[in-house]
C-alpha positions as CSV (number, residue, x, y, z in Angstrom):
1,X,9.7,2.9,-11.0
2,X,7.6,4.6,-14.1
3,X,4.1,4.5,-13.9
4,X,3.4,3.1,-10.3
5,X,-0.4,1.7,-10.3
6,X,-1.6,3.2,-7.1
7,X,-5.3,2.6,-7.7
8,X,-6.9,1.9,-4.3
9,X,-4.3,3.0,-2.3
10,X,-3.1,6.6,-0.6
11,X,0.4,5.4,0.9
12,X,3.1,4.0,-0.6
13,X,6.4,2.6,1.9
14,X,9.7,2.2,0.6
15,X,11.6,-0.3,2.3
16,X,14.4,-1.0,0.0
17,X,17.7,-1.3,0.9
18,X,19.1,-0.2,-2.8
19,X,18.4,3.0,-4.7
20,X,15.4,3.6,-6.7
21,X,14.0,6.3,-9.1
22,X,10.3,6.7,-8.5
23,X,9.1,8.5,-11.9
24,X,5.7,8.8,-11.5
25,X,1.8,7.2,-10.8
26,X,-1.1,6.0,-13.2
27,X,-3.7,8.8,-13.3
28,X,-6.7,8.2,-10.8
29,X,-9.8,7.0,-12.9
30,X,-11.6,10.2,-14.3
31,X,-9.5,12.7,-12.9
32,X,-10.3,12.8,-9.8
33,X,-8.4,14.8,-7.1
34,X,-6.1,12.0,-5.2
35,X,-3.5,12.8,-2.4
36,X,-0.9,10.3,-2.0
37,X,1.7,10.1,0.8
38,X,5.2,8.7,-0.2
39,X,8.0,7.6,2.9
40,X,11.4,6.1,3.0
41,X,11.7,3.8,5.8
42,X,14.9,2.0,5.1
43,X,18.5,2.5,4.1
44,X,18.1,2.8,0.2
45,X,17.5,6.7,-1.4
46,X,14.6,6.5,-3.2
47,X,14.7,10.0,-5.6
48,X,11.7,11.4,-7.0
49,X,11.6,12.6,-10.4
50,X,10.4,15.7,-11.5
51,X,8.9,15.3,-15.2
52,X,10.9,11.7,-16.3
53,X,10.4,8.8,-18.1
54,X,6.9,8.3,-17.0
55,X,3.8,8.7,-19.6
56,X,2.9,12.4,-19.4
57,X,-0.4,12.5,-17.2
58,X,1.6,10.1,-15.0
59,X,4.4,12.3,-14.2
60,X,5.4,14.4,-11.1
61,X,5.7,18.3,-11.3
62,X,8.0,18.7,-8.0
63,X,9.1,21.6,-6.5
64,X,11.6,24.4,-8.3
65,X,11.0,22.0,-11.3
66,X,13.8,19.6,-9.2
67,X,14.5,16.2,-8.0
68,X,14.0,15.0,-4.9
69,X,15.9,12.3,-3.0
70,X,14.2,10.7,0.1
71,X,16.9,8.8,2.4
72,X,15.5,6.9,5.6
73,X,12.6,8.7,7.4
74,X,11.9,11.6,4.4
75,X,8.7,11.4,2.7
76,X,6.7,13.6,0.1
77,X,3.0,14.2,-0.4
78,X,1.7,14.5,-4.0
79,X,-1.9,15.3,-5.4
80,X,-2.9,14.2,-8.7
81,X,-5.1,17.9,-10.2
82,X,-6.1,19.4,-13.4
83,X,-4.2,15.9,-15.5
84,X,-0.7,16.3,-13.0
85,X,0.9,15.5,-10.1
86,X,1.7,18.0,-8.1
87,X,3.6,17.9,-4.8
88,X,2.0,19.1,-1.9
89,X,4.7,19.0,0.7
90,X,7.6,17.1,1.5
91,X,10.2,16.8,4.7
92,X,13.2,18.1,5.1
């Protein structure tokens, strides 16, 4: 998924049962700090990329500059700040 318009919204649930890349999020309006809250709930690994496909200001800057695959009941937290998203936390 490149460029996921999350605009109005602070939590996103995955409940695919097939594989999906997840490559990044529009930019809030005006830059404003925005924390959003990402979870796997079903069978399908969703895998966050770190710095794809997505436009540049839409991409995620994850931790140790890696990938990171959610499988059922992992999530990761992300906060859009200073024109990137940054992660914030994620479980393990």
């Amino acid at each position: 998924v490149d460029n996921l318009d999350m605009r109005g919204f602070s939590a996103l649930q995955f409940s695919g049962g097939s594989a999906q890349n997840f490559t990044g999020i529009v930019a809030p309006d005006n830059n404003r700090v925005k924390i959003i809250y990402i979870k796997n709930t079903q069978a399908g690994t969703i895998t966050a990329k770190h710095g794809a496909t997505s436009l540049a200001a839409n991409q995620l800057s994850l931790a140790n500059a890696a990938d990171y695959s959610m499988t059922t009941g992992k999530g990761l937290v992300v906060a859009y700040m200073n024109t990137l998203w940054v992660e914030i936390a994620r479980s393990v």
